[in-house]
MDAnalysis code that builds the backbone (N, CA, C; Angstrom):
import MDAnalysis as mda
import numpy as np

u = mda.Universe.empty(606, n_residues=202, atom_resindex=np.repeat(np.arange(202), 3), trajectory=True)
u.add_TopologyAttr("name", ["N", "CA", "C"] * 202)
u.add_TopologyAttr("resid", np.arange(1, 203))
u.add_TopologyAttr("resname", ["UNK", "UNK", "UNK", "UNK", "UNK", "UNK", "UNK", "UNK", "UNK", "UNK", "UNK", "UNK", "UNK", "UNK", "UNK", "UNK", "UNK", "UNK", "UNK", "UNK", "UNK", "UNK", "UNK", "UNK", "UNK", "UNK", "UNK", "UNK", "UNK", "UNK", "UNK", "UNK", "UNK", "UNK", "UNK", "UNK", "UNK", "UNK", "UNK", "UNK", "UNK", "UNK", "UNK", "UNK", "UNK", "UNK", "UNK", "UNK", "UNK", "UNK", "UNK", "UNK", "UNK", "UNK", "UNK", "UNK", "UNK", "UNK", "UNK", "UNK", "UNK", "UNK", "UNK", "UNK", "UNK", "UNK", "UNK", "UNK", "UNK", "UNK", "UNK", "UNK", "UNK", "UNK", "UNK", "UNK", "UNK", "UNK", "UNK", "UNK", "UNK", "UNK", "UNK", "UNK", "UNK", "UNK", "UNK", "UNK", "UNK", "UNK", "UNK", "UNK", "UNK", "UNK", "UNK", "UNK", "UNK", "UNK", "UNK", "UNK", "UNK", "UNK", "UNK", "UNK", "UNK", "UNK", "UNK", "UNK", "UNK", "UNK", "UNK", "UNK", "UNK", "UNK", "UNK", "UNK", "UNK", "UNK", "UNK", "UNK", "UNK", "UNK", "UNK", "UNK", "UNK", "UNK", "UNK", "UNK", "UNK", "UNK", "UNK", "UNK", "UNK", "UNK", "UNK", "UNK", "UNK", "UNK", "UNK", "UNK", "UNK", "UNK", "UNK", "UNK", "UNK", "UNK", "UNK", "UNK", "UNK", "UNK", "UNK", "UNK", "UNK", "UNK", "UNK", "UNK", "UNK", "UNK", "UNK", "UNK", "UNK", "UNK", "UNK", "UNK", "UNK", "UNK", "UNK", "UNK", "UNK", "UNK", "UNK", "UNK", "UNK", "UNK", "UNK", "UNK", "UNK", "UNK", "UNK", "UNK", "UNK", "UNK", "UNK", "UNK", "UNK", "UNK", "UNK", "UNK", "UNK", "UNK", "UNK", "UNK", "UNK", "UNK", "UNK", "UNK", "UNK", "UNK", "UNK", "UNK", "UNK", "UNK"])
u.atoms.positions = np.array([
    [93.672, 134.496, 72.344],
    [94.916, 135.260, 72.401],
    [95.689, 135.080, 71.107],
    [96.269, 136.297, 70.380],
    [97.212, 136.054, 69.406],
    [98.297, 137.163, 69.739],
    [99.606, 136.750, 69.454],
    [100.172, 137.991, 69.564],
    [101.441, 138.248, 68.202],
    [101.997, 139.229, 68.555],
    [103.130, 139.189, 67.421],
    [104.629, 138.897, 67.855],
    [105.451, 138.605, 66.928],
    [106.898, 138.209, 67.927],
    [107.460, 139.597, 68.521],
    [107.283, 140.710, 67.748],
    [107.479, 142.364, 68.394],
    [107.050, 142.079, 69.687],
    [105.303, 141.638, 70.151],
    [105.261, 141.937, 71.375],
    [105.443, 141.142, 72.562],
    [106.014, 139.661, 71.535],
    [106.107, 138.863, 72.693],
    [107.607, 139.442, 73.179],
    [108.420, 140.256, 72.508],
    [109.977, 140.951, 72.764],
    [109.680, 141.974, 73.449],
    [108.848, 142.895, 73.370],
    [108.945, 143.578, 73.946],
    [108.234, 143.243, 75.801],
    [107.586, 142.405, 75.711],
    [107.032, 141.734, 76.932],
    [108.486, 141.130, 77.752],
    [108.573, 139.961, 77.247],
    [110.238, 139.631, 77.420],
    [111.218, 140.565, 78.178],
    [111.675, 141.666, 77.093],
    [112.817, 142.438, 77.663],
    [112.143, 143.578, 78.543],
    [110.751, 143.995, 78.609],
    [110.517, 144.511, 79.885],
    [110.361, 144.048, 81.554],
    [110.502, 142.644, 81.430],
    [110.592, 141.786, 82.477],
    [111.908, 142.229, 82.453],
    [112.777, 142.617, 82.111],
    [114.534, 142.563, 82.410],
    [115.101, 140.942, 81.941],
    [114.194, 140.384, 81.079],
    [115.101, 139.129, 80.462],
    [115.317, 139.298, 79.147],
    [116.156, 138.226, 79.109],
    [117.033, 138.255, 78.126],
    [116.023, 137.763, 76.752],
    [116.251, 138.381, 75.335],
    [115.906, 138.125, 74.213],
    [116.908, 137.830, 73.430],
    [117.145, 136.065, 72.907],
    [117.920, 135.828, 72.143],
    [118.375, 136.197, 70.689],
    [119.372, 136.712, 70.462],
    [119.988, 136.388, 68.786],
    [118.972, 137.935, 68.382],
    [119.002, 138.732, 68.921],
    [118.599, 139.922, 68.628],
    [119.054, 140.631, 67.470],
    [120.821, 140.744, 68.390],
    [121.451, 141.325, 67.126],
    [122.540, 140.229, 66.501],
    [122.888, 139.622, 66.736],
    [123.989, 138.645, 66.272],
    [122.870, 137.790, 65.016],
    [123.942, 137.242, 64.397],
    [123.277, 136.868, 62.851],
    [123.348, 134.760, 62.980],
    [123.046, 134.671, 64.011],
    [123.248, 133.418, 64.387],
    [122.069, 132.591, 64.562],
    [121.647, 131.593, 63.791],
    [120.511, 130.875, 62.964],
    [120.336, 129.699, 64.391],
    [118.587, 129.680, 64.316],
    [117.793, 129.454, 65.402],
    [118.418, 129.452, 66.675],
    [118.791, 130.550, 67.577],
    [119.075, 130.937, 68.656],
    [117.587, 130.967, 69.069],
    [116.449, 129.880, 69.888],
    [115.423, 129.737, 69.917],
    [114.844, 130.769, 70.967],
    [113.775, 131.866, 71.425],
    [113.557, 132.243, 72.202],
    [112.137, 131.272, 72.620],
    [111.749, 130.634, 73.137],
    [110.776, 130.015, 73.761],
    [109.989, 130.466, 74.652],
    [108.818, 131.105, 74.649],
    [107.911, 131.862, 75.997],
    [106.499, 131.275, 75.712],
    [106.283, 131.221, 76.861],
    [104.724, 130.316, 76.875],
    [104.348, 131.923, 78.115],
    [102.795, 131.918, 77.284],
    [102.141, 132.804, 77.983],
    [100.484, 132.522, 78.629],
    [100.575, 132.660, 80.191],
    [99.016, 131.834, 80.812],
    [98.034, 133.249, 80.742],
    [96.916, 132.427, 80.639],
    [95.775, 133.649, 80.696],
    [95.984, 133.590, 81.536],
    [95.965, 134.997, 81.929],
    [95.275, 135.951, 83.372],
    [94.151, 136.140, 83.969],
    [93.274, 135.789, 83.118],
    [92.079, 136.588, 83.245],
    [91.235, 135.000, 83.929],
    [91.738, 134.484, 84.113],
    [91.034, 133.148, 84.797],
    [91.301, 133.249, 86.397],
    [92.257, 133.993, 86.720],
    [93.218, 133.843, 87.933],
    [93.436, 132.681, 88.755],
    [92.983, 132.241, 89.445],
    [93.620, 131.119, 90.190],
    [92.703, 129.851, 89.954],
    [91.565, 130.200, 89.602],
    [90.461, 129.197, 89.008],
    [91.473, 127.814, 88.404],
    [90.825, 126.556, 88.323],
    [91.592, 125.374, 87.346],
    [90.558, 125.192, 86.318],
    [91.194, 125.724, 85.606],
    [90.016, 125.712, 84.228],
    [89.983, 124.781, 83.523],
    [91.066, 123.692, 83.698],
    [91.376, 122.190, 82.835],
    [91.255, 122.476, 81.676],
    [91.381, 123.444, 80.802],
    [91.247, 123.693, 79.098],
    [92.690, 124.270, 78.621],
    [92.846, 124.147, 77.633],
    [93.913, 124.524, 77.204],
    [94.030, 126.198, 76.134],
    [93.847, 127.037, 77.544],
    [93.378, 128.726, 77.120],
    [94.664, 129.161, 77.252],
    [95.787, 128.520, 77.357],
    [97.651, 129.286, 77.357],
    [98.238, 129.048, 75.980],
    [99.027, 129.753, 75.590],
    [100.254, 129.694, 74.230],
    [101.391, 129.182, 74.711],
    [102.097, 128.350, 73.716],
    [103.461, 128.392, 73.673],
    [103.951, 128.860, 72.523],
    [105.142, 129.720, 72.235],
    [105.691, 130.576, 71.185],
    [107.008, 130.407, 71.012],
    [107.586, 130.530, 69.980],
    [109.000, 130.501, 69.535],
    [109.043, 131.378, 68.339],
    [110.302, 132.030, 68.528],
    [110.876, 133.076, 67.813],
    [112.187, 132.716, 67.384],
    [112.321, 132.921, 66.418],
    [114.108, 132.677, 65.840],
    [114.379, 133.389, 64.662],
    [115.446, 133.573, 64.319],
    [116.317, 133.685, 63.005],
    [116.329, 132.276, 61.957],
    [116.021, 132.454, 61.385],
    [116.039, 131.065, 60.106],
    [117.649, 131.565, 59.378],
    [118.183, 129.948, 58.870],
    [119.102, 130.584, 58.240],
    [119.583, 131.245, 56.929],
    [118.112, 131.724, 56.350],
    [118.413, 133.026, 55.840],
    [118.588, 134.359, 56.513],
    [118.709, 134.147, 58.184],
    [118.733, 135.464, 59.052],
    [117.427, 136.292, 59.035],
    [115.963, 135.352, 58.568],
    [114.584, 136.137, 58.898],
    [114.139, 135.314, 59.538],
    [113.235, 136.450, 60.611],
    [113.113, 136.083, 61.706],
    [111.385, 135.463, 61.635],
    [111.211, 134.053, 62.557],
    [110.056, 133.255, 62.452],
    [109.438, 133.068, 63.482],
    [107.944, 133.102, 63.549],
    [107.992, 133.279, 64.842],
    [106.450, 132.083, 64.978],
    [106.026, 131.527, 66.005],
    [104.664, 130.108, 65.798],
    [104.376, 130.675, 67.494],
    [103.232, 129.939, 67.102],
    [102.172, 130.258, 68.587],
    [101.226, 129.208, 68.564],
    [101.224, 128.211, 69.501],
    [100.484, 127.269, 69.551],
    [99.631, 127.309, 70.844],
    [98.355, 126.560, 70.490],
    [97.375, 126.396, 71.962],
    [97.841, 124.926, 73.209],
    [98.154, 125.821, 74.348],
    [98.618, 125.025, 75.379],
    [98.065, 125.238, 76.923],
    [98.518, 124.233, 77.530],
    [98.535, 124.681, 78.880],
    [99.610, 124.906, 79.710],
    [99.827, 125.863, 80.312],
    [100.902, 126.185, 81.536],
    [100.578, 125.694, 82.887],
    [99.209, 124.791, 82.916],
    [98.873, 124.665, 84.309],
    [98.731, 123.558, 84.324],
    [98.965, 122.660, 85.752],
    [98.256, 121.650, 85.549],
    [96.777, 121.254, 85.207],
    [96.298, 119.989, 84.870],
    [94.885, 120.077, 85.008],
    [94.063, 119.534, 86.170],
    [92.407, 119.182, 86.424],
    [92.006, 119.136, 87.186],
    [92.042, 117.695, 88.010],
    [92.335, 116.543, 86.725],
    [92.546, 115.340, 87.736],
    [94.092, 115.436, 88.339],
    [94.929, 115.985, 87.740],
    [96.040, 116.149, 88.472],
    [95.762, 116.604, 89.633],
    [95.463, 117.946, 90.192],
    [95.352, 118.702, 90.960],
    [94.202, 117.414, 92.187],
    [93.315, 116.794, 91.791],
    [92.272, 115.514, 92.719],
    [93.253, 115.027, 93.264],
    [93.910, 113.830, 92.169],
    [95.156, 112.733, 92.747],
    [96.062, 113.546, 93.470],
    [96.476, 114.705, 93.612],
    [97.728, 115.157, 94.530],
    [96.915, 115.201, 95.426],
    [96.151, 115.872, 95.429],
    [95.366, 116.549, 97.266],
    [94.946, 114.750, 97.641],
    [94.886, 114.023, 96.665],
    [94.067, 112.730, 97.235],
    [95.735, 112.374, 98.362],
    [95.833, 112.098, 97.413],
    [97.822, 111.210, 97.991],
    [98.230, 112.134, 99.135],
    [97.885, 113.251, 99.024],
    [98.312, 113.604, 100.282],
    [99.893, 114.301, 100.035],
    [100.184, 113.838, 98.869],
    [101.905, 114.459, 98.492],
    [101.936, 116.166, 99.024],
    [102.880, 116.116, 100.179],
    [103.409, 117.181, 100.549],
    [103.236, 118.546, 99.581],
    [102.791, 119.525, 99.715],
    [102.433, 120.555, 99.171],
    [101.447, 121.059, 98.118],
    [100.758, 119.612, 97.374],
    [99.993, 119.370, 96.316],
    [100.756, 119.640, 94.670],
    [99.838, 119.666, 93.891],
    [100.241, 119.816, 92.877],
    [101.495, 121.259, 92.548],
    [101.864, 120.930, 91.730],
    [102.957, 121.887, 90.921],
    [102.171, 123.156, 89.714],
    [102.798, 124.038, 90.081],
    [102.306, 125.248, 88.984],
    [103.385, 126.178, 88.388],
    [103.476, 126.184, 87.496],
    [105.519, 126.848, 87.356],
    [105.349, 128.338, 87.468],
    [105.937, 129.179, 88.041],
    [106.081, 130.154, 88.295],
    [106.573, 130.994, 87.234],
    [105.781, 132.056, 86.664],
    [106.442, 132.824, 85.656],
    [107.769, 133.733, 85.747],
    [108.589, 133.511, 84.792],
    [109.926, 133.825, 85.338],
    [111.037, 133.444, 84.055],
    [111.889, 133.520, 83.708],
    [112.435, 133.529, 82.700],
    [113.590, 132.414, 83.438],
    [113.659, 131.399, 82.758],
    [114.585, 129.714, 83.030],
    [115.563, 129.645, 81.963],
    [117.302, 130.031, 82.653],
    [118.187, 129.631, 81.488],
    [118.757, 128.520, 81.505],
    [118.826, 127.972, 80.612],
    [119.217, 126.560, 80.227],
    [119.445, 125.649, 80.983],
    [117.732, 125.395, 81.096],
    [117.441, 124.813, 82.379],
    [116.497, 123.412, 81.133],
    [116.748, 123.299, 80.340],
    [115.725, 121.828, 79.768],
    [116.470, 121.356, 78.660],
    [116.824, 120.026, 78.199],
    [117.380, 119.225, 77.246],
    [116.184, 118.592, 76.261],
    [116.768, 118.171, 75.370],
    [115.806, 117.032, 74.564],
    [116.366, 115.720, 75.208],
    [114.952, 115.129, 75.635],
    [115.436, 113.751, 76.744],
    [113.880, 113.591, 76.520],
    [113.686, 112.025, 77.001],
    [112.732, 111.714, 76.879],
    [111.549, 111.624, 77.936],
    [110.456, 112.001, 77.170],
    [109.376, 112.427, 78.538],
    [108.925, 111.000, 79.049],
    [108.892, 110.775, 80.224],
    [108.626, 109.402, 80.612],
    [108.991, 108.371, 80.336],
    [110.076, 108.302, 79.457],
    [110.781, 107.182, 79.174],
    [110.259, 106.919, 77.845],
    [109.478, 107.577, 76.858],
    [108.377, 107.399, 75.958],
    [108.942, 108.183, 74.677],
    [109.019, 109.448, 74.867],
    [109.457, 110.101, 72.850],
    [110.188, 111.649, 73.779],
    [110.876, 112.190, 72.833],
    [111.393, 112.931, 72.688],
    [110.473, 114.192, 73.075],
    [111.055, 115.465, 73.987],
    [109.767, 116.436, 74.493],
    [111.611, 117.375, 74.969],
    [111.383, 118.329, 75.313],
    [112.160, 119.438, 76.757],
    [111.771, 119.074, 77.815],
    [112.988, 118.285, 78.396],
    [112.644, 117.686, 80.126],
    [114.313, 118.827, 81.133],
    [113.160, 118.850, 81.806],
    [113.819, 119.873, 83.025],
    [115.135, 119.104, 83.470],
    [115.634, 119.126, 82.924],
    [117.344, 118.306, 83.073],
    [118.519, 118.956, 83.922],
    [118.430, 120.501, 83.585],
    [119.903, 121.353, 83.609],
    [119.769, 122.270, 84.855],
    [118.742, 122.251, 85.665],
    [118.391, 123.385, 86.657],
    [117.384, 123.384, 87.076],
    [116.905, 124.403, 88.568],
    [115.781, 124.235, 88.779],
    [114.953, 125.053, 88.519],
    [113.925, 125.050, 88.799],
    [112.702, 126.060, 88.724],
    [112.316, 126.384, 89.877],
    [110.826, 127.584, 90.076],
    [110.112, 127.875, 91.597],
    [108.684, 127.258, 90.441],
    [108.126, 126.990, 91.883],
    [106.999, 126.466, 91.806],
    [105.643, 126.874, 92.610],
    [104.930, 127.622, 92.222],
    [103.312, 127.663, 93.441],
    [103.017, 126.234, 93.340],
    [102.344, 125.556, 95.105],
    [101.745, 124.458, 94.680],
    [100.450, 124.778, 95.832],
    [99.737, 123.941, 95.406],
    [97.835, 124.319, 96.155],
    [98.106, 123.325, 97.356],
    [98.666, 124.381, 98.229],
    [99.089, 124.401, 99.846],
    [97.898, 123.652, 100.563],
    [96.203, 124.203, 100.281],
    [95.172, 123.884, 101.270],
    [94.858, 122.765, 100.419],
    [95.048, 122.772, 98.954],
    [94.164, 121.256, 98.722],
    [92.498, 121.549, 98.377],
    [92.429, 123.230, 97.930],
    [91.338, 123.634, 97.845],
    [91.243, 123.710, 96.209],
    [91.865, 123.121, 95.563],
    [91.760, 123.308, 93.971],
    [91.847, 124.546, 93.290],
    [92.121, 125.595, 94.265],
    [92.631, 126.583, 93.429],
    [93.733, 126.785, 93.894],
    [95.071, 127.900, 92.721],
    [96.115, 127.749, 92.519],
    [96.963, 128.810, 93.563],
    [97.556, 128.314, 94.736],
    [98.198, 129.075, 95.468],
    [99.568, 130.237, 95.276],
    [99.388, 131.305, 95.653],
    [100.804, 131.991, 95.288],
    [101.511, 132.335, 96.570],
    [100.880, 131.513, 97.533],
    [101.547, 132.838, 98.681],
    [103.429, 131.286, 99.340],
    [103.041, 130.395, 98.453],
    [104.511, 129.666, 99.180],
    [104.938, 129.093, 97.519],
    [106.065, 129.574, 97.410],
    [106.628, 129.259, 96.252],
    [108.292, 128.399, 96.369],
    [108.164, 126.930, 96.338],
    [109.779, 126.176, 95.994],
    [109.724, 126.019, 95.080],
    [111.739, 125.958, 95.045],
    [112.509, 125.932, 93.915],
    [113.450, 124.319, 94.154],
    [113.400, 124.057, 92.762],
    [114.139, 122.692, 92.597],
    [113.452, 121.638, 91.326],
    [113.919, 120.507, 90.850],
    [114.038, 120.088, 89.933],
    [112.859, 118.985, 90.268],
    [111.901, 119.290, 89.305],
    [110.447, 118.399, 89.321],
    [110.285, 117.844, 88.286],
    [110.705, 118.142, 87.685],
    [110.207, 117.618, 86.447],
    [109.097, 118.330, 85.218],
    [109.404, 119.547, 85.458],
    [108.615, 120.193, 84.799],
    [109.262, 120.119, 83.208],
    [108.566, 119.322, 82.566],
    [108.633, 119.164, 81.087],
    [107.822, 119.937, 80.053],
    [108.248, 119.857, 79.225],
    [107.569, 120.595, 77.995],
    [107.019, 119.908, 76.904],
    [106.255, 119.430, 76.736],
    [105.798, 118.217, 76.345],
    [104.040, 117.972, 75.224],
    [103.789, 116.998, 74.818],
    [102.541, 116.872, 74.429],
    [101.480, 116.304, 75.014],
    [100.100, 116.778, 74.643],
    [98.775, 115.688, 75.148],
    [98.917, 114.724, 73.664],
    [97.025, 114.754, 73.639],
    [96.444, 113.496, 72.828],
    [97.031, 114.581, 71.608],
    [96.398, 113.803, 70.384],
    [95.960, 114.066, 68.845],
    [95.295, 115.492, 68.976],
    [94.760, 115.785, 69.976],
    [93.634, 116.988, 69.698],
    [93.065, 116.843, 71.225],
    [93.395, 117.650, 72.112],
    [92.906, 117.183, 73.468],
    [92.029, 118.276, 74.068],
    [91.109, 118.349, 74.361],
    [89.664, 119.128, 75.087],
    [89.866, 119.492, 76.443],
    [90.718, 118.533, 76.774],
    [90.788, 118.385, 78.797],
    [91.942, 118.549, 78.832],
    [92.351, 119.240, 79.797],
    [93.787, 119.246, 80.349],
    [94.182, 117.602, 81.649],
    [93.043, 117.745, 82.308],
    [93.158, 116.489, 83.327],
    [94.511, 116.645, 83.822],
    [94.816, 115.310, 83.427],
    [96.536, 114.472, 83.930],
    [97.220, 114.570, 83.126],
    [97.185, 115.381, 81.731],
    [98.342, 115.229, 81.207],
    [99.500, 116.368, 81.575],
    [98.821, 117.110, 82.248],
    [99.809, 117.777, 83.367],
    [99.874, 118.106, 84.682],
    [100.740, 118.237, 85.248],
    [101.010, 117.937, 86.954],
    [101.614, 119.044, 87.098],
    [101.673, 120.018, 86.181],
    [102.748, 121.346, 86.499],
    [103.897, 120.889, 84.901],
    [103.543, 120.379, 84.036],
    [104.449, 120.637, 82.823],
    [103.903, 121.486, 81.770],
    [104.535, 122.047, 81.432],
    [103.893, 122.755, 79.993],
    [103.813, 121.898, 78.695],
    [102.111, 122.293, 78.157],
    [101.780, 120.915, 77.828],
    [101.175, 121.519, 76.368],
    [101.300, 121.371, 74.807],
    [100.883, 121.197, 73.965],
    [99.584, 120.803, 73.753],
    [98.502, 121.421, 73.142],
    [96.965, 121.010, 72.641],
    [97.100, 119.786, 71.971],
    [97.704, 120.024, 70.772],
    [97.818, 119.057, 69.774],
    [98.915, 118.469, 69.215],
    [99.110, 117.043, 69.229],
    [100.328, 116.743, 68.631],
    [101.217, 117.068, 67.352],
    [100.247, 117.621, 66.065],
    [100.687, 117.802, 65.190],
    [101.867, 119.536, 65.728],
    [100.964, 120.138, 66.584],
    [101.936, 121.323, 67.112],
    [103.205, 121.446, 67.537],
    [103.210, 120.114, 68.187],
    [104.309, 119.521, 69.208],
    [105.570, 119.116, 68.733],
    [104.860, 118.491, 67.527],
    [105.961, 117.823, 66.660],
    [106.781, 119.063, 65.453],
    [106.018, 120.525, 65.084],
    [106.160, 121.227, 64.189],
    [107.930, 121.735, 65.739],
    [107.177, 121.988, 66.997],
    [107.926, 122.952, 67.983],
    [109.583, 121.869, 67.718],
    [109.052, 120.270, 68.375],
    [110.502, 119.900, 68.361],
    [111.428, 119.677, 67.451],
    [110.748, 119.811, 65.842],
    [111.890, 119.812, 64.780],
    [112.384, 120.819, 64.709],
    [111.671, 122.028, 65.036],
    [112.779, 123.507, 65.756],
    [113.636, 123.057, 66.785],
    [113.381, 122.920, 67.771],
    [114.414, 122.533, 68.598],
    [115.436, 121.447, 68.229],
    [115.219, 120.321, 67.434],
    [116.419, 119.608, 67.296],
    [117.242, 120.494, 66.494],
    [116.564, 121.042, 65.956],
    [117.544, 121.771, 64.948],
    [118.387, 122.820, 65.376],
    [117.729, 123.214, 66.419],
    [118.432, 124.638, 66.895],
    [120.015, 123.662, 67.944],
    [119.149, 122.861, 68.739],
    [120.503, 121.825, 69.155],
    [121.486, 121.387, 68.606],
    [121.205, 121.112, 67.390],
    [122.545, 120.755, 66.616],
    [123.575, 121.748, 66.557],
    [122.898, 123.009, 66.494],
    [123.497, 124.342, 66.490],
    [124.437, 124.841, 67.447],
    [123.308, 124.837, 68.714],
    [123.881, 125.312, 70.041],
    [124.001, 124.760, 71.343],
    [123.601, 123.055, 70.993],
    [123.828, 122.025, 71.885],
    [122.525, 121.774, 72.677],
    [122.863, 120.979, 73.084],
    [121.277, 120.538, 74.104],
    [121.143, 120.800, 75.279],
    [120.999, 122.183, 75.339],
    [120.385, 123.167, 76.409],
    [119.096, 124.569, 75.923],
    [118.357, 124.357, 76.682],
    [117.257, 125.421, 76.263],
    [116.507, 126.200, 77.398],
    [116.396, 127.565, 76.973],
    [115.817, 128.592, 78.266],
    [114.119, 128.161, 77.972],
    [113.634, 128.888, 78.883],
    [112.142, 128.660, 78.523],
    [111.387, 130.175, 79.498],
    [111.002, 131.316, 79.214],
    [109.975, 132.252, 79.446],
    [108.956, 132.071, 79.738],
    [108.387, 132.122, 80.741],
    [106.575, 132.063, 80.939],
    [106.385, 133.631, 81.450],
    [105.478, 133.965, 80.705],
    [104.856, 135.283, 80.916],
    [103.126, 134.898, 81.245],
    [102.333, 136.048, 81.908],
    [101.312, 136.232, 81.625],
    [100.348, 136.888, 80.637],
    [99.187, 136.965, 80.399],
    [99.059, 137.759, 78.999],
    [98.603, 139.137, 80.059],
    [98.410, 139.441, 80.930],
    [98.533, 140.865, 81.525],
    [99.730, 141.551, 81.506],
    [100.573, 140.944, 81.108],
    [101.809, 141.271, 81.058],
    [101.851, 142.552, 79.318],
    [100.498, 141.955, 78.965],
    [100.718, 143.034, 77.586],
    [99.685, 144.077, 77.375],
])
C-alpha cells in the first residue's frame, strides 16, 4: 500500500471527519490516520500489512506528509493469551472511526514516551467466540488502553506487541512519528485525534 496525503484527505473528509489545518496557516496541526488492509478481512495475519500516516503544515506552511509500516490489529499470541485467560470478551481490535483528542504523550507501560489513550474512549470489536478471528458483530466503548506505540528494531511478527494498540514496524519510524508529535504539542498542547480508515475505503 502507498498512498498520497490528497487521498488520505479525501478518504478522511468523505467519512464526514474532520481534516486538520486545511485552511488556517497554523504549523503542525497533526492529522494522524492509520489505515488496515482490507483485503485480509477478519483473518489474524500477525504481520505488519497496515500504515500509519501523518500530514501537516511545516512552519514554512508546506504541507508534509510520512507513511510508515504498522499494525492496527492485534497479533496472534495476543489474541492465544486472551482466549487462554478467559478475559471477558477476548482480545481488543479498534474500530475504524475518527477519535478526537482522545491520546496524550505519556508513557507506554511505564517505559518511553508513545500516544497513550488518556483523554477519551474508543469502540472496540473483540473475538467474542475465542475463534481467532476478528469479530464485528459486538462492539464496546471505553478506555483500554489503546496506545500508539512501537515494536522491536525491525519486527516480522506482530505476536504480543499488540493487544488492540496501534503498533509501529520499526523503531527508527516511531521515533521519526514522535518528534512530530512533540513538536506539534508544544504548539497545541498534549492532546491528539487519531483516524483509522480501511484501505477499501479508497
Amino acid at each position: 500500500m502507498a498512498y498520497t496525503r490528497e487521498q488520505i484527505k479525501a478518504a478522511v473528509e468523505a467519512k464526514g471527519f474532520k481534516w486538520f489545518n486545511d485552511d488556517a496557516n497554523k504549523s503542525y496541526d497533526v492529522n494522524i490516520v492509520g489505515i488496515r488492509n482490507s483485503s485480509t478481512g477478519k483473518k489474524v495475519t500477525n504481520v505488519f500489512d497496515d500504515l500509519l500516516t501523518i500530514s501537516f503544515k511545516d512552519e514554512n506552511g508546506s504541507w508534509q506528509y510520512f507513511e510508515w509500516a504498522a499494525t492496527t490489529d492485534p497479533g496472534k499470541k495476543s489474541m492465544l493469551e486472551w482466549n487462554k485467560m478467559g478475559i471477558t470478551g477476548g482480545c481488543a481490535r479498534l474500530v475504524p472511526n475518527q477519535y478526537r483528542a482522545t491520546w496524550a504523550i505519556d508513557k507506554h507501560q511505564g517505559k518511553y514516551d508513545a500516544l497513550c489513550q488518556r483523554l477519551g474512549k474508543v469502540k472496540v470489536y473483540r473475538d467474542v467466540d475465542f475463534d481467532l478471528e476478528y469479530d464485528e458483530d459486538k462492539v464496546t466503548e471505553g478506555i483500554y488502553g489503546i496506545n500508539i506505540h512501537k515494536s522491536g528494531q525491525d519486527s516480522t511478527w506482530v505476536e504480543n506487541w499488540s493487544a488492540g494498540c496501534q503498533v509501529f514496524k520499526r523503531v527508527k519510524d516511531f521515533d521519526e512519528f514522535m518528534k512530530i508529535c512533540k513538536r506539534a504539542s508544544k504548539i497545541h498542547g498534549n492532546k491528539f485525534s487519531y483516524t483509522l480508515l480501511e484501505s477499501k475505503d479508497f
